[in-house]
PANU-553927 format. One record per residue (C-alpha): residue number from 1; residue in one letter; chain; x, y, z. Coordinates in nm, 4 decimals, decimal comma. Example, Ala and Ser with C-alpha at 12.3 -4.5 7.8 and 13.67 -1.06 7.14 Angstrom:
// PANU-553927
[1; "A"; "A"; [1,2300; -0,4500; 0,7800]]
[2; "S"; "A"; [1,3670; -0,1060; 0,7140]]
// end
This chain:
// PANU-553927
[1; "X"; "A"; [11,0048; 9,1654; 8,2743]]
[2; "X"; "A"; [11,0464; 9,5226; 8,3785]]
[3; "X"; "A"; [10,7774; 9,7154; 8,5778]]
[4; "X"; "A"; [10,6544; 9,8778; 8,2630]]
[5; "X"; "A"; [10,6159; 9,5156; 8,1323]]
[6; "X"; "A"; [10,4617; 9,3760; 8,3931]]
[7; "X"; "A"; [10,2021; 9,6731; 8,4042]]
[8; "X"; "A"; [10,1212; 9,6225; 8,0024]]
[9; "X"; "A"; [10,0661; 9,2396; 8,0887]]
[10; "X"; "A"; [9,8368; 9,3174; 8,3772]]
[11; "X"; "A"; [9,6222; 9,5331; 8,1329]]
[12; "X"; "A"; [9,6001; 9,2651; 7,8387]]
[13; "X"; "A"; [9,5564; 9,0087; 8,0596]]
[14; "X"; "A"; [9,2563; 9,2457; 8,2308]]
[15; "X"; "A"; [9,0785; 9,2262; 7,8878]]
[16; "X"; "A"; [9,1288; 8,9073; 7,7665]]
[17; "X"; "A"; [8,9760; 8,7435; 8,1400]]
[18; "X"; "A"; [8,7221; 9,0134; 8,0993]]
[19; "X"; "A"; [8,8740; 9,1377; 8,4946]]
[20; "X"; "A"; [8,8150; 9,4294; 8,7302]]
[21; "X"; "A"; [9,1006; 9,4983; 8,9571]]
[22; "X"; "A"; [9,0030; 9,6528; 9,3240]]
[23; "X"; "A"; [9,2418; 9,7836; 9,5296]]
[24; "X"; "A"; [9,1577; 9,9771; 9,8862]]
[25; "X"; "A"; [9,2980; 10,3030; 9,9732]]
[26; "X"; "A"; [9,5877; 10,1191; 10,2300]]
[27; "X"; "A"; [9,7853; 9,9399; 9,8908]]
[28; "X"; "A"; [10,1059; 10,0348; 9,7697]]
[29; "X"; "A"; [10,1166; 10,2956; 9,5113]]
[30; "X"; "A"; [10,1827; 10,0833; 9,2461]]
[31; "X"; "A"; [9,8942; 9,8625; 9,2802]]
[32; "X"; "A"; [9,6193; 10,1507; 9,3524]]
[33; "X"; "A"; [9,7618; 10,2571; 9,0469]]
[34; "X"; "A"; [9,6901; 10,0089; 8,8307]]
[35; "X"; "A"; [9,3667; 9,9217; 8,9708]]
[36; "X"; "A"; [9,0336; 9,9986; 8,7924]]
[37; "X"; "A"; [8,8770; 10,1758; 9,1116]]
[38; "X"; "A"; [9,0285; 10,2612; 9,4774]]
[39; "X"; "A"; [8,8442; 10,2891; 9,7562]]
[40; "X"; "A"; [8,6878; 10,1970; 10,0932]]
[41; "X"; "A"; [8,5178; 9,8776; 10,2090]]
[42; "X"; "A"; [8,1943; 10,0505; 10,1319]]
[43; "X"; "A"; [8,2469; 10,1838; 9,7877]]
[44; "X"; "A"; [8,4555; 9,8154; 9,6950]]
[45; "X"; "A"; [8,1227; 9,5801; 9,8755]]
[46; "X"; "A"; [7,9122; 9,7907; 9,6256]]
[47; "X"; "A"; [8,1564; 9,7835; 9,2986]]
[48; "X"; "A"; [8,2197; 9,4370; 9,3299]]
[49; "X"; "A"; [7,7948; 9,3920; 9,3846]]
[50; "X"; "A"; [7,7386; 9,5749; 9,0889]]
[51; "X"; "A"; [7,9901; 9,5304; 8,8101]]
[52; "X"; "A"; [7,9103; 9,2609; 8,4960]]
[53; "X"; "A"; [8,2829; 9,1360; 8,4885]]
[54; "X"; "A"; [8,3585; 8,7632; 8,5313]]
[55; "X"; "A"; [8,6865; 8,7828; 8,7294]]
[56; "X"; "A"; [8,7353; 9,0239; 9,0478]]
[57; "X"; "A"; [9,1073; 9,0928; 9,1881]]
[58; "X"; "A"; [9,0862; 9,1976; 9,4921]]
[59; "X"; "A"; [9,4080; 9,4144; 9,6274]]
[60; "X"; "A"; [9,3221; 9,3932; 9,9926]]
[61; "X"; "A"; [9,2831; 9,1717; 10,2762]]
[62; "X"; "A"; [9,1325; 8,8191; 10,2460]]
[63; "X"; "A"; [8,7946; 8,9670; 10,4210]]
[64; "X"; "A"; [8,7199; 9,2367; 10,1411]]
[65; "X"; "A"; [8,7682; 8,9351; 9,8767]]
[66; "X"; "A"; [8,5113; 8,7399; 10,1086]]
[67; "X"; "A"; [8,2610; 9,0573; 10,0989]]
[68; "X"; "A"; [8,3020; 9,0582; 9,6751]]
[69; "X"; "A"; [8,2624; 8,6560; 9,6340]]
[70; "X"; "A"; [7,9417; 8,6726; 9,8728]]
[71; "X"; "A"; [7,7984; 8,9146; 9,7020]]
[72; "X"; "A"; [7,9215; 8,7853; 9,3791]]
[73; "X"; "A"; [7,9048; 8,3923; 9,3775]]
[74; "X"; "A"; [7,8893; 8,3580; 9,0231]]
[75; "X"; "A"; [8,2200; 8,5162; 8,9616]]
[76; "X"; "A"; [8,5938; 8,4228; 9,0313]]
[77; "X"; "A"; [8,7311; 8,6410; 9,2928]]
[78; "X"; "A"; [9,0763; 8,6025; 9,3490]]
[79; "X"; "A"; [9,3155; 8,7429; 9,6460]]
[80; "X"; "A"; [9,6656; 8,8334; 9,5032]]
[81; "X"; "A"; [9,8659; 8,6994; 9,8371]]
[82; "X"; "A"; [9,6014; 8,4742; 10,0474]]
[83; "X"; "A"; [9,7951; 8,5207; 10,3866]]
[84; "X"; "A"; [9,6889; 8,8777; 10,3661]]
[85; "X"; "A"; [9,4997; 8,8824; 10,6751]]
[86; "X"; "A"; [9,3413; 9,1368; 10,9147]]
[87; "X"; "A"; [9,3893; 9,1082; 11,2801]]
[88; "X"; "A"; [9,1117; 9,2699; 11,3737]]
[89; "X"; "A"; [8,9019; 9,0139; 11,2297]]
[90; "X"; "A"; [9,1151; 8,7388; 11,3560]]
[91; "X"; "A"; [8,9718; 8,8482; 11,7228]]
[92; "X"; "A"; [8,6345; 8,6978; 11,6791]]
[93; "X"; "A"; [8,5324; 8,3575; 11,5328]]
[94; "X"; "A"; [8,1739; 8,2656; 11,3701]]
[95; "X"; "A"; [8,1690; 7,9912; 11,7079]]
[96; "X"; "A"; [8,2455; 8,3016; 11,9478]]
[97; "X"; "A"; [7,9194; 8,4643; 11,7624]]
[98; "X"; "A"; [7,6915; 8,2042; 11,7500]]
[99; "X"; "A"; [7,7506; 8,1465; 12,1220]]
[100; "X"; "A"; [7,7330; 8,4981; 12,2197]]
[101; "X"; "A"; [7,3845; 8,4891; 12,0000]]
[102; "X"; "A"; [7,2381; 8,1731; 12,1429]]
[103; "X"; "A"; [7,3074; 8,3350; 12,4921]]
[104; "X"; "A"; [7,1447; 8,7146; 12,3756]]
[105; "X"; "A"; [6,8717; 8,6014; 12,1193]]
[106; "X"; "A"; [6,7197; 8,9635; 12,1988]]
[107; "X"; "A"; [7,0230; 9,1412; 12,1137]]
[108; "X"; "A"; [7,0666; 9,2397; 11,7258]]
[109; "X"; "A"; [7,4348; 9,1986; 11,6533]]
[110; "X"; "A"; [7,5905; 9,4958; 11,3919]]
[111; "X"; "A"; [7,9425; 9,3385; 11,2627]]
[112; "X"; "A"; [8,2136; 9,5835; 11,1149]]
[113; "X"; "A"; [8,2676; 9,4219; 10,7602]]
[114; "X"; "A"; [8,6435; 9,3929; 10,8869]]
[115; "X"; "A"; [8,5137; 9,0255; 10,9890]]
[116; "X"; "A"; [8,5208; 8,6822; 10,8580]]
[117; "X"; "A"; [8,2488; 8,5035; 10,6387]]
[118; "X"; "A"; [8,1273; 8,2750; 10,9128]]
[119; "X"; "A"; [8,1312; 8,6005; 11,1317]]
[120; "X"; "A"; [7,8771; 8,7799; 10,9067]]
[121; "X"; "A"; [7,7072; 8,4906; 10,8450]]
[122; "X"; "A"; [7,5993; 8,5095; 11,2436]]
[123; "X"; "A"; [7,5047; 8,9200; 11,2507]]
[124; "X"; "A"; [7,1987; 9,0847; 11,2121]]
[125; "X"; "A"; [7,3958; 9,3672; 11,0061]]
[126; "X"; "A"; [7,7262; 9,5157; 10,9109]]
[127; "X"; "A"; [7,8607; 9,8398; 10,8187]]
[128; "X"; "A"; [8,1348; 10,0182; 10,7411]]
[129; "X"; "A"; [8,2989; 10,3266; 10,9501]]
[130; "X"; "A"; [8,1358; 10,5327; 10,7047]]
[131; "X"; "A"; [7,8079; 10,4284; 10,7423]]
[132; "X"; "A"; [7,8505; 10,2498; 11,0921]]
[133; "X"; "A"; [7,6222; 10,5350; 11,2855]]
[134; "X"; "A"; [7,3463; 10,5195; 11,0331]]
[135; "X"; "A"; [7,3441; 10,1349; 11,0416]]
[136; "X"; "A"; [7,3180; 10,1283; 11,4505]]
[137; "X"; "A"; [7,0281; 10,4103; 11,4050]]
[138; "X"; "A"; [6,8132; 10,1878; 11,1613]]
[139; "X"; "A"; [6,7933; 9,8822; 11,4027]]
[140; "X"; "A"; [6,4550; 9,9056; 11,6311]]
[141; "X"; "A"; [6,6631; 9,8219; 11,9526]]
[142; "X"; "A"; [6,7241; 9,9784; 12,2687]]
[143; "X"; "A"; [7,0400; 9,7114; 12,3190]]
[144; "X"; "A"; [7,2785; 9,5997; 12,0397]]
[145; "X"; "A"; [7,5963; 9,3924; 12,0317]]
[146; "X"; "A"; [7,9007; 9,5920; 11,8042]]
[147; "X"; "A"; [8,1663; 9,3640; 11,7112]]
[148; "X"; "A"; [8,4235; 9,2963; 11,6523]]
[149; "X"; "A"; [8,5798; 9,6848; 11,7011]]
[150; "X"; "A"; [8,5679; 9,8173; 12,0168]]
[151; "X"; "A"; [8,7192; 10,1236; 11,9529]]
[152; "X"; "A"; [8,4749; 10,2132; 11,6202]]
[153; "X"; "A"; [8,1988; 10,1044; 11,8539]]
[154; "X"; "A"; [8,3004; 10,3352; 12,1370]]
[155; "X"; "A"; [8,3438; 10,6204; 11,8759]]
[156; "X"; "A"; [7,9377; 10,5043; 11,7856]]
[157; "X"; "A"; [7,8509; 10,4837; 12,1273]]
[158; "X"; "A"; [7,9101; 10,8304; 12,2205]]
[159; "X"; "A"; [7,7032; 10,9408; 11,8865]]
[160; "X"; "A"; [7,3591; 10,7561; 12,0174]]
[161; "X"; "A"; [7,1401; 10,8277; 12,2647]]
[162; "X"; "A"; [6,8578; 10,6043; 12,2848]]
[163; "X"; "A"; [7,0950; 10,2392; 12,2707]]
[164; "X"; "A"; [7,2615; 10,0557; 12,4642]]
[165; "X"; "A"; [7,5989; 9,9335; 12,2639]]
[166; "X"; "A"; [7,7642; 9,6409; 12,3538]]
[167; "X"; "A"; [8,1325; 9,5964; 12,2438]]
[168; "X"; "A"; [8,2834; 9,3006; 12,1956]]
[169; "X"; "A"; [8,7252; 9,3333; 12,2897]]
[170; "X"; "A"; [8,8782; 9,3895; 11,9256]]
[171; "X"; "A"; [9,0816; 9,6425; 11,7724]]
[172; "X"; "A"; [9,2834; 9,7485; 11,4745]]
[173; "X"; "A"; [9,6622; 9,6877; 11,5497]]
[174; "X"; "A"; [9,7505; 9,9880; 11,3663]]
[175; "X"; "A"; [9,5245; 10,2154; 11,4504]]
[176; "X"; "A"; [9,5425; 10,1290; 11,7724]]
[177; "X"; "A"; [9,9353; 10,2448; 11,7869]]
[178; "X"; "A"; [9,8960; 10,6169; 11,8125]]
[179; "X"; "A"; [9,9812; 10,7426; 12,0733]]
[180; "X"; "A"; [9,8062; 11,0601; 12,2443]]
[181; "X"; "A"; [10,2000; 11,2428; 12,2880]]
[182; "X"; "A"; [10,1979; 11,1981; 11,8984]]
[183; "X"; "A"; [9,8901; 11,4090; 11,8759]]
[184; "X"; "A"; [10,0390; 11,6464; 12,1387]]
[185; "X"; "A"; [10,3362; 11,6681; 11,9560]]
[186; "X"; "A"; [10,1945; 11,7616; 11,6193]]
[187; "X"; "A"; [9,9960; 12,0600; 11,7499]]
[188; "X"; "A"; [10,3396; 12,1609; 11,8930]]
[189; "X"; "A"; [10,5100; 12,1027; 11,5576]]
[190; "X"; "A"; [10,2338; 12,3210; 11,3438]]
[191; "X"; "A"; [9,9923; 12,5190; 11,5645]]
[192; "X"; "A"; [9,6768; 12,5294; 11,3764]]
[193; "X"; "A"; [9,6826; 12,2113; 11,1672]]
[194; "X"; "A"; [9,3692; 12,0028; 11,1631]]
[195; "X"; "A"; [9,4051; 11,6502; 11,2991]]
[196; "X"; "A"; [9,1876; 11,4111; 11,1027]]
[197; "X"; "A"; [9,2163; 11,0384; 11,2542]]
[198; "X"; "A"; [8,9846; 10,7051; 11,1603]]
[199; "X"; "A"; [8,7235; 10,6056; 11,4191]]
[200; "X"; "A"; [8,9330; 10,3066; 11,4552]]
[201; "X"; "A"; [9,1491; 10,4377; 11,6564]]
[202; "X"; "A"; [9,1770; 10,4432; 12,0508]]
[203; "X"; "A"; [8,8951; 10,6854; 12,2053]]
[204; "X"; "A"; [9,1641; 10,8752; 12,3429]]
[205; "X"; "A"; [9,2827; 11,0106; 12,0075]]
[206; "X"; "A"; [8,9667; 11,0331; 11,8373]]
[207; "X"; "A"; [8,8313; 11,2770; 12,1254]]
[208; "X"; "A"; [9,1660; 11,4812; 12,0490]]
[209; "X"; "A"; [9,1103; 11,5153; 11,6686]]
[210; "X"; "A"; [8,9630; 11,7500; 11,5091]]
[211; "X"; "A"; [8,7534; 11,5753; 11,2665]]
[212; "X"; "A"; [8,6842; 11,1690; 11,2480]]
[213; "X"; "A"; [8,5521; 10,9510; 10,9281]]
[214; "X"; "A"; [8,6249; 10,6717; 10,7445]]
[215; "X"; "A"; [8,9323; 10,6766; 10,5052]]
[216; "X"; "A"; [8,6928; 10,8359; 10,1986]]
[217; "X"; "A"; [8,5487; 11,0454; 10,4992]]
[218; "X"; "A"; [8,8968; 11,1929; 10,5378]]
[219; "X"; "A"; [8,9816; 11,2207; 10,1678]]
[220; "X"; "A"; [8,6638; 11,4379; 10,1100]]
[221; "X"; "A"; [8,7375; 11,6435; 10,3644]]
[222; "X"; "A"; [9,0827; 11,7385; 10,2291]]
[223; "X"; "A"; [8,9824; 11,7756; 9,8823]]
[224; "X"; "A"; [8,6650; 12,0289; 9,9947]]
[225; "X"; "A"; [8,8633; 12,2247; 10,3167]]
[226; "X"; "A"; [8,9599; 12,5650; 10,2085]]
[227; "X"; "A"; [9,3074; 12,4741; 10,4658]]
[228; "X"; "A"; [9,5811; 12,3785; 10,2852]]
[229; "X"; "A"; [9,7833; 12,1473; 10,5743]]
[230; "X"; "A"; [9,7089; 11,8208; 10,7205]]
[231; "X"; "A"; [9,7672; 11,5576; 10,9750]]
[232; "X"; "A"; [9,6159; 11,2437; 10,8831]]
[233; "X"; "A"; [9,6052; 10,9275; 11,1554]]
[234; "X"; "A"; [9,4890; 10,6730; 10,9291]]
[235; "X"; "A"; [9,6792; 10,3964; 10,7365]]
[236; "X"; "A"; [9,9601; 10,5606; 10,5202]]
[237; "X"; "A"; [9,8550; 10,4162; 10,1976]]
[238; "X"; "A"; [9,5564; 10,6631; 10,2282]]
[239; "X"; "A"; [9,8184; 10,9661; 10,1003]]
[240; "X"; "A"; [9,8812; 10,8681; 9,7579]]
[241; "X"; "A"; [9,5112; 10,8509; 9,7306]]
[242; "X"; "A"; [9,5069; 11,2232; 9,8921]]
[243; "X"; "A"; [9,7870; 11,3672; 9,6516]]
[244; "X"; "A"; [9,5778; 11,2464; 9,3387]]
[245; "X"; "A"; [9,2546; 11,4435; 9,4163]]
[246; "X"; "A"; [9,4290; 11,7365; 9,6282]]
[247; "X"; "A"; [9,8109; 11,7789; 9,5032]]
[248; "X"; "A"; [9,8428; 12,1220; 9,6486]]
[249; "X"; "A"; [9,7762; 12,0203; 9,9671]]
[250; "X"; "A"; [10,0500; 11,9433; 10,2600]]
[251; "X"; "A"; [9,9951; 11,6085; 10,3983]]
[252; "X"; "A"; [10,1672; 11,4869; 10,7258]]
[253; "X"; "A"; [10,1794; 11,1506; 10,8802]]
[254; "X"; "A"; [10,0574; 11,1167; 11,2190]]
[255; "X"; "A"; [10,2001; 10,8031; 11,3839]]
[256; "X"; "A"; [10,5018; 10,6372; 11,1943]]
[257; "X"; "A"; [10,3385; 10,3579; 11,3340]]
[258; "X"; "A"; [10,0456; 10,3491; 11,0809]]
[259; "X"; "A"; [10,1100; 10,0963; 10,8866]]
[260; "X"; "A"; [9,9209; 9,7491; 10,7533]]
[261; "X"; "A"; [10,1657; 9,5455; 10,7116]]
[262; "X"; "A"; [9,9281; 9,2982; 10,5656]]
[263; "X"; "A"; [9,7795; 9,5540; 10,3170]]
[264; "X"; "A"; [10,1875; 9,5952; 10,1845]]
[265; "X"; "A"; [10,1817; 9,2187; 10,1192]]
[266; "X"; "A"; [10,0161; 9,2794; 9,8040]]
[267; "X"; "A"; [10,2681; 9,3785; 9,4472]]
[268; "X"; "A"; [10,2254; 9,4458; 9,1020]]
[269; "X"; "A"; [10,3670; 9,0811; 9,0460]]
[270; "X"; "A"; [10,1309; 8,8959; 9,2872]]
[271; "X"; "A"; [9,8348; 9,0910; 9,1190]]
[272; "X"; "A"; [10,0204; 8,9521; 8,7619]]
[273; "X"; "A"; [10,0370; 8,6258; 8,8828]]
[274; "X"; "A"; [9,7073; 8,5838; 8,9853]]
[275; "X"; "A"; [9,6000; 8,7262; 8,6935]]
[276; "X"; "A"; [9,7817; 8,5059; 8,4820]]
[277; "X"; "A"; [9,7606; 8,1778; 8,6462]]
[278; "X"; "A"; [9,3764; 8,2524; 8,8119]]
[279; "X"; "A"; [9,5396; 8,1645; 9,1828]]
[280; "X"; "A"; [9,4199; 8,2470; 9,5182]]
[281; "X"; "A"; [9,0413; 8,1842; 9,4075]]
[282; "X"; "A"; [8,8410; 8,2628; 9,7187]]
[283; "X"; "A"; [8,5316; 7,9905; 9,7898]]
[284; "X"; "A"; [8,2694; 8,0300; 10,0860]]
[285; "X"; "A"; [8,0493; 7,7303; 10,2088]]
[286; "X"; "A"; [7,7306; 7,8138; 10,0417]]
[287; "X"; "A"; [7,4956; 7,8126; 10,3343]]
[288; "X"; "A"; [7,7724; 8,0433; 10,5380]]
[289; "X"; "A"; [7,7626; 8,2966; 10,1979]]
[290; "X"; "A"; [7,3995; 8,3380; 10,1836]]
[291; "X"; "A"; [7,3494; 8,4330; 10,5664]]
[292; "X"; "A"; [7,6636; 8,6535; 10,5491]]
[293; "X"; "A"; [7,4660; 8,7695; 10,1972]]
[294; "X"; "A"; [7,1820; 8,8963; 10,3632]]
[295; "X"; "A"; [7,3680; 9,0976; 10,6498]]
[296; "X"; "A"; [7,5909; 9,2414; 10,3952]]
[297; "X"; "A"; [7,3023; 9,3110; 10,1615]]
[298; "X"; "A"; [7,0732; 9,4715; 10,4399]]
[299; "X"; "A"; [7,4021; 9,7087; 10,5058]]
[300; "X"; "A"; [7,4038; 9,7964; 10,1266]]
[301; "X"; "A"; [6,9932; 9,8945; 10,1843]]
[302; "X"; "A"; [7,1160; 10,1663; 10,4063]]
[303; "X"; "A"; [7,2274; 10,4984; 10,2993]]
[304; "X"; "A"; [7,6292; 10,5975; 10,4428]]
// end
C-alpha cells in the first residue's frame, strides 16, 4: 500500500468506526495532516470532552489519550504506538503524590496535565501552559504545590504575587536542552528577530526570550505579529503547524535539540493499524478516572 493508499484507508476506515483522529502540534507532518483537528493539550482535553464520536485516536503521548478516555469513558480511545511516553510525567508517581498530600493536607496541589492518571487522580487541579497562571490565580491559597514541572512552575512563580509555589523536581527533556549560547547566538545570527520559547523551558531562557506561551500561544502570535521572522524554542513539530496558518513567514529553529522523540514514534501506518485492528485501547481503573475526572474537569471550568 502506498502512502496515498494508506491515507484513503485511514479516511474510510474514519467513517465506517464513526472516528475522530487527534493529533498535537509536536507529530510528524504526515499525521497532523491527516488528523481531524491539531492542537494543544488544552484545545485536544476539550475536543475529545466534547465530540459525539465513538472511537478517539489519539496522535500523542500515552498521557493526552489518558486525559480523552477520562473525560470520555464511554468511548474507545486508542494510542497509535503505546510506548509513546513522556518523561516529564514519568518523574512523579500517583504514590509520590498521595504521600506528599497526606504530609501537606493544607496545600492544594495544581498538576500540569503532562502527568499520569493516578497523578491527576491525587491533585486539586491541572492546567495547561496556556492556562497554567489563570488556574494558580483561581485557587483561594496563599501556598500551593506545582508539579510535576519545575521549570513551567518557576515561569508561574515569577507571574504571582500573593502565593507561595511549591515545585516539585521535573522537567521536559527537550525543552530543557536549550542552551542560553543558542539564544546568544541567534541574536548574533539575525539582530532583531523575536525569540519566542515555551514556558517549559529552563528559567534561564525564558527570561532571555522575548515572548513566552504555550505552543498555540506561540502560533497566534506569529500568525497576528506584523514581523515577518522568527525563532521559535519549542518542539519542532510546532512549524508545520506555523507554515499552514502563516506561510509567508520565516521560521527558524532554535535548539537542534528540540525534539520529542516520543511524539516521532507515531506514523501514518501505526494510526492505520490502530484504526483497522482497534489496538492500543487505553483503560483507567474507574475510581482513579473519576478523581482524575474532576481535577481535569475543574481545569476545563476555568477560562485559558
Amino acid at each position: 500500500m502506498n502512502r496515498n493508499e494508506m491515507v484513503e484507508e485511514i479516511i474510510r476506515l474514519k467513517e465506517k468506526k464513526n472516528a475522530i483522529i487527534l493529533a498535537h502540534n509536536y507529530q510528524i507532518p504526515e499525521v497532523q495532516d491527516i488528523a481531524d483537528f491539531v492542537g494543544d493539550s488544552l484545545k485536544l482535553s476539550q475536543i475529545a470532552s466534547e465530540t459525539d464520536k465513538d472511537l478517539i485516536v489519539f496522535c500523542g503521548v500515552k498521557f493526552m489519550a489518558e486525559s480523552a478516555k477520562i473525560l470520555s469513558p464511554e468511548k474507545k480511545v486508542l494510542l497509535p504506538v503505546i510506548d509513546a511516553g513522556c518523561p516529564m510525567s514519568d518523574m512523579i508517581t500517583g504514590e509520590d503524590l498521595k504521600k506528599y498530600k497526606e504530609e501537606n493536607p493544607n496545600v492544594p496541589i495544581v498538576t500540569y496535565v503532562n502527568s499520569s492518571a493516578e497523578v491527576k487522580a491525587y491533585s486539586d487541579i491541572c492546567c495547561t501552559s496556556s492556562n497554567a497562571l489563570n488556574v494558580v490565580k483561581s485557587l483561594d491559597a496563599k501556598e500551593i504545590l506545582f508539579a510535576p514541572d519545575k521549570n513551567l512552575g518557576s515561569y508561574i512563580a515569577g507571574k504571582i504575587t500573593d502565593k507561595k509555589i511549591r515545585l516539585w523536581h521535573g522537567f521536559c527533556i527537550t525543552h530543557e536542552r536549550v542552551e542560553t549560547s543558542e539564544i546568544d547566538s541567534a541574536r548574533e545570527r539575525r539582530p532583531g528577530v523575536k525569540i519566542l520559547v515555551h514556558p517549559e523551558c529552563n528559567p534561564k531562557i525564558v527570561e532571555k526570550a522575548d515572548f513566552v506561551g504555550s505552543t498555540s500561544q506561540i502560533i497566534d502570535y506569529v500568525k497576528t505579529s506584523s514581523d515577518s521572522e522568527f525563532y521559535i524554542g519549542t518542539e519542532m513539530g510546532i512549524l508545520h503547524s506555523m507554515r499552514k496558518v502563516a506561510p509567508n513567514k520565516e521560521l527558524h529553529l532554535l535548539s537542534k535539540s528540540l525534539v520529542c522523540y516520543n511524539m516521532k514514534k507515531t506514523s501514518l501506518e501505526d494510526v492505520y493499524n490502530a484504526l483497522k485492528n482497534d489496538v492500543n485501547e487505553i483503560n483507567i481503573d474507574e475510581d482513579i478516572r473519576v478523581k482524575a475526572y474532576n481535577a481535569l474537569k475543574r481545569m476545563l471550568s476555568i477560562n485559558a
